[in-house]
C-alpha positions in Angstrom: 14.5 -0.2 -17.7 12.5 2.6 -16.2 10.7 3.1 -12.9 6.6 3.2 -12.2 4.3 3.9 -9.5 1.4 1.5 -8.6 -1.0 3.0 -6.1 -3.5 1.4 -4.0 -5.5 2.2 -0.8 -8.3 0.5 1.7 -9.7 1.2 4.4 -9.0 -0.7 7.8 -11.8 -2.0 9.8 -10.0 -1.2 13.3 -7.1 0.2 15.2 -5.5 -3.0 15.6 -2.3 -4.8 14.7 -4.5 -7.8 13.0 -7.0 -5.2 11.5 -3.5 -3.3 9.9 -2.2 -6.6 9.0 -5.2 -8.2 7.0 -5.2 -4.9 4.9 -1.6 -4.7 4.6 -2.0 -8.1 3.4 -4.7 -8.0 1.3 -4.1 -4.9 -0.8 -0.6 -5.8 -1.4 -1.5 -8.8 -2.6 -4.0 -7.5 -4.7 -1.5 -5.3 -6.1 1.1 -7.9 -6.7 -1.5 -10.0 -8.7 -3.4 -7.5 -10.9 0.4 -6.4 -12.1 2.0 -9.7 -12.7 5.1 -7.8 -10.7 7.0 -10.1 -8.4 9.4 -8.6 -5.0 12.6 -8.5 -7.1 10.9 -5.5 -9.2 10.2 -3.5 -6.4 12.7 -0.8 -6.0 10.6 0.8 -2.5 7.2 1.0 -1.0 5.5 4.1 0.7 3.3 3.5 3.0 0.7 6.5 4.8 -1.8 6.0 6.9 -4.6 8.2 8.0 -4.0 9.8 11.8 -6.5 7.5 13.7 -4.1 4.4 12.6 -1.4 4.1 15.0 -1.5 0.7 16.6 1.4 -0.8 13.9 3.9 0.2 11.1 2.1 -1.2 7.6 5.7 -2.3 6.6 5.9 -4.4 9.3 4.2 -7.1 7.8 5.1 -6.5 4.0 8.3 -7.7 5.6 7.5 -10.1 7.9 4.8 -12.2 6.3 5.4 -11.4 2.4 9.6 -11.4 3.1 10.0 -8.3 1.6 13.3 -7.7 4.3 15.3 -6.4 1.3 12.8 -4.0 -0.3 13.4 -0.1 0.9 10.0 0.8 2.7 8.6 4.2 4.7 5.4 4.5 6.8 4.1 8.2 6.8 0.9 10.0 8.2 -1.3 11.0 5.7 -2.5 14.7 5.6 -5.2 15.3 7.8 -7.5 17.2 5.4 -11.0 18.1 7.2 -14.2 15.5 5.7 -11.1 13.7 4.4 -11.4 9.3 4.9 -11.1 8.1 8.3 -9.2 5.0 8.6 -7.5 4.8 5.2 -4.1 3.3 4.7 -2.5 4.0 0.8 0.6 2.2 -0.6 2.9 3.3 -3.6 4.6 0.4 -5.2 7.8 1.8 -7.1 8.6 -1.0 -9.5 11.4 -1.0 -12.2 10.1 -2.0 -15.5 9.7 -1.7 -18.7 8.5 1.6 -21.0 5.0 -0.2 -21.7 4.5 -1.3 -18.5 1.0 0.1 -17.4 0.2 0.5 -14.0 -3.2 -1.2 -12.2 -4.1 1.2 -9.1 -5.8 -1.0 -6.3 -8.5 0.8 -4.5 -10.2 -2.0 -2.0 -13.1 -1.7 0.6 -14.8 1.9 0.0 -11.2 3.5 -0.7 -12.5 3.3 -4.6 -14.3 6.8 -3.8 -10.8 8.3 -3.5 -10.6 8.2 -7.5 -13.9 10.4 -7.2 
């Protein structure tokens, strides 16, 4: 068994807990489902946000409304690059697999330019 990254981003309509919820929510789900991977495979999450998303920790609700209580997880601030996205919040999955597991990034609601 080895270990991979899955990354994914959006962007968050507001600066609010429910706004950072709903895209916590979605994208992880998203990522859950487009790589058949299930909690007990996740060894830790990372979690940044851009600086202008402040109103609530994104692992907040990994933990609270997906259960993850027992998965290792870190909120960061993104780098705050000039003409860089406003309002993005990116998530790397570290799950333990197998060698020919291959790896679906999640880019959701405009954050798909980031692979640009």
């Amino acid at each position: 068994m080895i270990s991979k990254g899955i990354r994914g981003a959006i962007i968050v309509e507001y600066n609010f807990e429910s706004s950072i919820r709903d895209a916590v929510l979605e994208l992880l789900n998203a990522m859950m489902v487009q790589n058949n991977i299930n909690k007990e495979m996740i060894s830790h999450v990372i979690f940044t946000v851009t600086n202008d998303i402040n109103a609530a920790f994104p692992a907040k609700f990994a933990r609270k409304d997906l259960g993850w209580d027992d998965v290792a997880m870190l909120c960061f601030n993104e780098l705050d690059v000039p003409d860089a996205f406003r309002m993005c919040l990116r998530v790397l999955i570290v799950v333990n697999c197998t060698q020919d597991f291959k790896p679906k990034f999640v880019y959701l609601k405009g954050a798909e330019k980031l692979r640009n």
